[in-house]
C-alpha positions, 0 to 999 in steps of 0.5 A, spaced: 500 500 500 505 504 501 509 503 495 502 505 490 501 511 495 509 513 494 507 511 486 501 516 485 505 521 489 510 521 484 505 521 478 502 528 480 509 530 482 510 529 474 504 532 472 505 537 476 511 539 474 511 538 466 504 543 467 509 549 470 515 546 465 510 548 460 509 554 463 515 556 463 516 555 456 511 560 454 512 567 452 510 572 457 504 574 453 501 567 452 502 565 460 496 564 464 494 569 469 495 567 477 487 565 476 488 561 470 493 557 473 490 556 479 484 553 476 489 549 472 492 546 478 486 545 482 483 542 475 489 537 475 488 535 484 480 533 482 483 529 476 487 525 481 482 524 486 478 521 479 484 517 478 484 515 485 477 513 486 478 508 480 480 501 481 487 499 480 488 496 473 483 501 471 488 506 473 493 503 470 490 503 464 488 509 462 495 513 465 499 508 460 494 510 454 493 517 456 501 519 459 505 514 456 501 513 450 501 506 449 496 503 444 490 498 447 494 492 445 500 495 447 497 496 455 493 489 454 500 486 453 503 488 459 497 488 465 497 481 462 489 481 461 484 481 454 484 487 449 477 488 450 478 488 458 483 494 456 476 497 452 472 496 458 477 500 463 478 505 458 470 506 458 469 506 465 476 511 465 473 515 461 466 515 464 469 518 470 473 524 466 466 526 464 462 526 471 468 530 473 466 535 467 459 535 468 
């Protein structure tokens, strides 16, 4: 359990800090104001809990389509379940995306 906790830290950490490399690769004119990049970020913790809340292999999968950009096959192979397995926790991912912007 702790070693997930550490690995998920470490993802929002990724995130977080490619979000503000980001930033800091953007002219001063095209940078967001402290409003906008406050709603960014707060954006980004309610898609963790989102993420949180998903069970594990949900997760999974859809971080390794959505960060790494694997291909279902691809994440099928490695969680070592059946590619219409991975269409169904991409679902169920992207179902929860839609709650959190609803």
């Amino acid at each position: 359990m702790a070693k997930g906790i550490l690995i998920n830290w470490y993802q929002r950490k990724a995130l977080e800090r490619a979000y503000l490399d980001a930033l800091a690769n953007l002219p001063p004119q095209e940078a967001p104001s402290p409003e906008a990049h406050f709603v960014v970020l707060e954006t980004l913790h309610e898609i963790d809990a989102m993420l949180d809340a998903l069970p594990p292999l949900v997760k999974r999968a859809f971080l390794l389509s959505q960060l790494n950009g694997l291909k279902y096959q691809d994440i099928a192979d490695q969680l070592d379940v059946s590619l219409i397995t991975v269409k169904r926790y991409m679902k169920q991912a992207f179902v929860q995306c839609l709650m959190l912007v609803e």
